[in-house]
N, C-alpha and C positions, 0 to 999 in steps of 0.2 A: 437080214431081209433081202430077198434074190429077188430084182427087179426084171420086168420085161425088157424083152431085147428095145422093142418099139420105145417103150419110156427111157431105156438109157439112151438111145440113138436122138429123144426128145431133148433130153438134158443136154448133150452134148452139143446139138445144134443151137440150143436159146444161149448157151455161151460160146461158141462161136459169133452167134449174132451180135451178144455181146460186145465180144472181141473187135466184131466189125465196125460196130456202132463205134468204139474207143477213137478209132483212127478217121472214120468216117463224119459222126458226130461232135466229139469230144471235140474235135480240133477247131470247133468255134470258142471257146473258152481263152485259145490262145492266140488268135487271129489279130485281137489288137494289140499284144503287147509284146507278139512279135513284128509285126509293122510299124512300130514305132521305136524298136530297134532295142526294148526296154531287157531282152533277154535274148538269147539267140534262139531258134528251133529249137533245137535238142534240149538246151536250158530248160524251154517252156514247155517241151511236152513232160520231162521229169515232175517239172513243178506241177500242172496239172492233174499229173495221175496219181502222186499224190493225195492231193483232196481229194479227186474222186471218190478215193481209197475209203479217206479220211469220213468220209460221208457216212460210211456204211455203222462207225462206232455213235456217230451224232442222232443217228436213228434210230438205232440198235437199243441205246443205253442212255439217250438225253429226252428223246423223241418218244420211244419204248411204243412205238407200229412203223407200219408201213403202210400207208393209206393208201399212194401210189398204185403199190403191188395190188390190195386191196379191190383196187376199182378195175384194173386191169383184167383181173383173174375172172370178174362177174360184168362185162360188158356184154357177154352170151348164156343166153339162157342155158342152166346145167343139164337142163333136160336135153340139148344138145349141143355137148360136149363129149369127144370122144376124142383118144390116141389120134387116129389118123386125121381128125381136123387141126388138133394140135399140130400135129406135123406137117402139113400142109401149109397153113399157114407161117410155120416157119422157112420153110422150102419159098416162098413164095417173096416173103419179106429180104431173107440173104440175097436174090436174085434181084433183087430190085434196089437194094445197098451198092449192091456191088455196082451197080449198071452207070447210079446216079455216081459214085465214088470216081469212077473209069472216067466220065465224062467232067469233073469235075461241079456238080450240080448238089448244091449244097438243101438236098429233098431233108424229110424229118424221117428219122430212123421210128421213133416212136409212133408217130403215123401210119409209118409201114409195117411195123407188127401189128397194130390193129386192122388196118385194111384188111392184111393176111387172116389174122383168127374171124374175121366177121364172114368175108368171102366165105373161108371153108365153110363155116357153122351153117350159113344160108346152102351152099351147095348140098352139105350133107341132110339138111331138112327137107330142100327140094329132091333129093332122090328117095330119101323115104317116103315121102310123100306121093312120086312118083309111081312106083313100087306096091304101091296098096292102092292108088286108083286105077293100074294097070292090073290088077288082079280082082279088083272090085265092080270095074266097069270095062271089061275088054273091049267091047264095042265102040267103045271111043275111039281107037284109032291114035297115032304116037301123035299128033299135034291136040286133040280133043285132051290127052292125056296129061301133058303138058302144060296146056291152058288151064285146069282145073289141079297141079300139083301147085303151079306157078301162084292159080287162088287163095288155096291152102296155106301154102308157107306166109303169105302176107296178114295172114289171121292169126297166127302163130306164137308172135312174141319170141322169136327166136332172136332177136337182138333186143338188149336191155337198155331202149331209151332213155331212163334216168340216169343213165351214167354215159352215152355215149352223146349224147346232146349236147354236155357241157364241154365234151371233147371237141367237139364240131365249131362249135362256138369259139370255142378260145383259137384254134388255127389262126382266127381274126383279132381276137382280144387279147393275145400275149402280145402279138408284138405290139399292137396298140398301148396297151399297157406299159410294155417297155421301154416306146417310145417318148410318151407321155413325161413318163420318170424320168427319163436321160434329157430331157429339154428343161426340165426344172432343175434336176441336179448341174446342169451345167450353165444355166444363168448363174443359181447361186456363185458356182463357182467365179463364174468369170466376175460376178459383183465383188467377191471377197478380194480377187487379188488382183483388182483390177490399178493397183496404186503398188503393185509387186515389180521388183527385177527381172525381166523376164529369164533370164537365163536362171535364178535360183527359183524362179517358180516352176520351169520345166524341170528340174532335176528333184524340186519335191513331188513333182505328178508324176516324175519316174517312179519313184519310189513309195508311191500311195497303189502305181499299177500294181505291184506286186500283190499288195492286199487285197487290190478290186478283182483281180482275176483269182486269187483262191476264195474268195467269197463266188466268185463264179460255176469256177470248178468243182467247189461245195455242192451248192444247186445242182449244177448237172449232173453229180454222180446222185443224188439224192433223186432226181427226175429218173433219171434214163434208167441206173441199174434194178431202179423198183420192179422195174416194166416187164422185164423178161424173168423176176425174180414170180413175177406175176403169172404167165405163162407155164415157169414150170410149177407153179404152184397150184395151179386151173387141171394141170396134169398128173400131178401127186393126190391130189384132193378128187380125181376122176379113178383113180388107182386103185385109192382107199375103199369111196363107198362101192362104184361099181362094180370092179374084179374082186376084191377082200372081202365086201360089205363088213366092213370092220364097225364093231358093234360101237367103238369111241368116237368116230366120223359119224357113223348115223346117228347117233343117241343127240348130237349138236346140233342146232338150228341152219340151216345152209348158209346163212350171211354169219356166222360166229366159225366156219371151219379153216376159215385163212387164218384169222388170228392163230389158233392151234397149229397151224402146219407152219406158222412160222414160229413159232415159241419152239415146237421138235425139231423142224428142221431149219435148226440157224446156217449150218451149211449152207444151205442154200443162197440165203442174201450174200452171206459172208462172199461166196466165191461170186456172185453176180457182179457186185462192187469191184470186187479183183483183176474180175474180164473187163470190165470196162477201163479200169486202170492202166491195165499191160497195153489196150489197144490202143488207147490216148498214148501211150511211150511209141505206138508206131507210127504215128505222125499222121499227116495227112494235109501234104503241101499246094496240093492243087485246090484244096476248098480253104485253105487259109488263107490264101492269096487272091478268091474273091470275096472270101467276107472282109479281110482286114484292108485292101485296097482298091479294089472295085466299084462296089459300092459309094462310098464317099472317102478321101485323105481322111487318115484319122491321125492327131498330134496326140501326143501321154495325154493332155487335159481332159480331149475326148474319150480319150479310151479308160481313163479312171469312171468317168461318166455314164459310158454305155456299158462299162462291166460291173458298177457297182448296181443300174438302171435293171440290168439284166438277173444279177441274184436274187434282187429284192423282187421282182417279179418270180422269180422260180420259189421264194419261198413261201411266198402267197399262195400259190397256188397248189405246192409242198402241203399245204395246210390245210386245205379245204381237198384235199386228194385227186386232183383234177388233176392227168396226165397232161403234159403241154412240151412242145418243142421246143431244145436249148434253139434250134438253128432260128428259130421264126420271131424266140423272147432275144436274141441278139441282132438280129437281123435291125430288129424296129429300134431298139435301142441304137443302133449306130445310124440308121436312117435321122433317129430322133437326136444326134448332137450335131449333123448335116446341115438339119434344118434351125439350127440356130446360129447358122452363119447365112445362109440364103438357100432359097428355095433349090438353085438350080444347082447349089453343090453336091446333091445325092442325083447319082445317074438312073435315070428312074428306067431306063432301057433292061440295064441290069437289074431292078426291083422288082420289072412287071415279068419278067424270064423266071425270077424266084418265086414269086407269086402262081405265075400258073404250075410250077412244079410240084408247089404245093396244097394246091389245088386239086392235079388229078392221083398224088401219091394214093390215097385212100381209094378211091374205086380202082387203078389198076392194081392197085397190093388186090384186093377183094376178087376182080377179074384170076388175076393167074393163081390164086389160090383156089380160087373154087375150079379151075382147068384144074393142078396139083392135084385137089382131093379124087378127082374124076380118075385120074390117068391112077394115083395110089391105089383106088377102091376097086379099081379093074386087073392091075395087076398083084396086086396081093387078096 
């Protein structure tokens, strides 16, 4: 099967982003267990990428879906969905990876591909939109015309509330969540070995890191490489009914076509899992160095704490298919073993910086995508 040039050029960008995300996002998974000295860089980016890896068989053949991908690929309505919001939105999201990466601002990669597909999807509804009342009511005038596309598209259901709500929502409630957990997990702790040697109790919280962070790294490749597995899934399954109208894709119910496109195209998760892997091996020393010591000192106790606080949060959420940030479910979790030393050990200067970054990731991903799809749809 000979693919369009546009959907290979799709493919190859959502693993790129991938890639990006590896080094960009991924390198929260190893933030505390390199700070804590429990492996070196390079040790830990191997070990992470890894699991990532490892992620992709735990879903593939223990899991047997991808609920992730799933909710990703139907956050827009399919009525619009086309190639070039696809790609918009991914143009949109790389560029805003990279920006936060350069600066070392530890933004959610996952965020930012959604901001990206919603922007385009709204821009490309408001120019259709536009386009038929400028041809329907010329008399209007470009701001009349405008006003009543801009009406239009909000009546529209171009974005699919039931799945992007709970998105919205957890920005707040992962890391809450992760927080929560790692302040529980780490009384327990300090109750259990509070009559321990301290020197053989830090050399077994070395050695429990190891486990906490691939339970980590588990999660995050399970979270993150759904996402874009999702994307180009939104894009294969636009491929099929709308250019092919392939009679296997339409004969299905539109919420039953992801399942299918990922049962034929295993490829597809296989190498998303992959990308995110190789990227996690490229490091990403500037956001390791504010999540693993900015933020709050973090000792091995803690960081068994906030990395085991942080999976069990990712798998929760793994399971109910709700897309969520490693950066934001780590974040809270190392705020939340902070705060069980005192209030004023987590530098909240640096918390309230991460906070608004991720905050405005989603509308500006949404902003320069729908710019993106303007500038695409004009020159092609």
């Amino acid at each position: 099967m000979e693919f369009p040039i546009l959907l290979v050029v799709i493919i190859a960008l959502a693993l790129i982003f991938d890639y990006i995300n590896g080094f960009h996002d991924a390198a929260n998974s190893i933030a505390t267990i390199v700070s804590t000295k429990v492996l070196t860089p390079f040790q830990a980016v191997l070990w992470a990428a890894l699991w990532n890896f490892a992620a992709f068989f735990i879903a593939a053949y223990i899991i047997g879906e991808f609920k992730i991908g799933n909710t990703i690929a139907k956050t827009v309505n399919e009525n619009f969905i086309t190639l070039e919001v696809i790609f918009s939105g991914l143009v949109a999201a790389i560029a805003w990876n990279l920006l936060t990466w350069w600066f070392g601002i530890p933004s959610s990669s996952s965020h930012t591909l959604i901001g990206g597909f919603l922007g385009a999807a709204l821009m490309h509804a408001f120019m259709m939109d536009y386009h038929a009342v400028a041809a329907a009511q010329p008399e209007l005038g470009m701001w009349g015309t405008v006003k009543e596309a801009f009406n239009q598209v909000t009546h529209q259901s171009v974005v699919k509330f039931d799945k992007v709500i709970p998105i919205f929502l957890f920005i707040f409630m992962a890391p809450i969540i992760g927080m929560i957990i790692s302040i529980i997990i780490t009384l327990i702790i300090v109750h259990l070995y509070k009559r321990s040697n301290p020197h053989k109790a830090d050399q077994s919280f070395k050695r429990l890191q190891l486990a906490s962070s691939a339970l980590f790294s588990l999660g995050h490749g399970l979270n993150d490489a759904q996402k874009v597995m999702g994307i180009i899934g939104a894009a294969l399954i636009y491929y099929h009914v709308e250019m092919l109208h392939d009679p296997i894709y339409l004969n299905i119910p539109a919420a039953g076509r992801f399942d299918y496109f990922a049962q034929h195209y295993l490829w597809v998760p296989l190498v998303s899992f992959l990308a995110i892997g190789l990227g996690t091996m490229s490091g990403g020393w500037k956001i390791i160095k504010t999540m693993g010591t900015k933020i709050t000192k973090v000792t091995s106790l803690e960081g068994v704490s906030a990395e085991t606080a942080g999976a069990i949060t990712l798998f929760i959420t793994d399971h109910f298919g709700i897309p969520v940030s490693t950066t934001h479910t780590i974040t809270g979790s190392i705020i939340g073993v902070g705060l069980t030393k005192r209030i004023s050990a987590v530098r909240w200067g640096i918390t309230v910086s991460l906070l608004w970054a991720w905050v405005l990731t989603i509308p500006i991903s949404a902003i320069v995508a729908g710019i993106t799809y303007l500038v695409v749809t004009f020159v092609f």
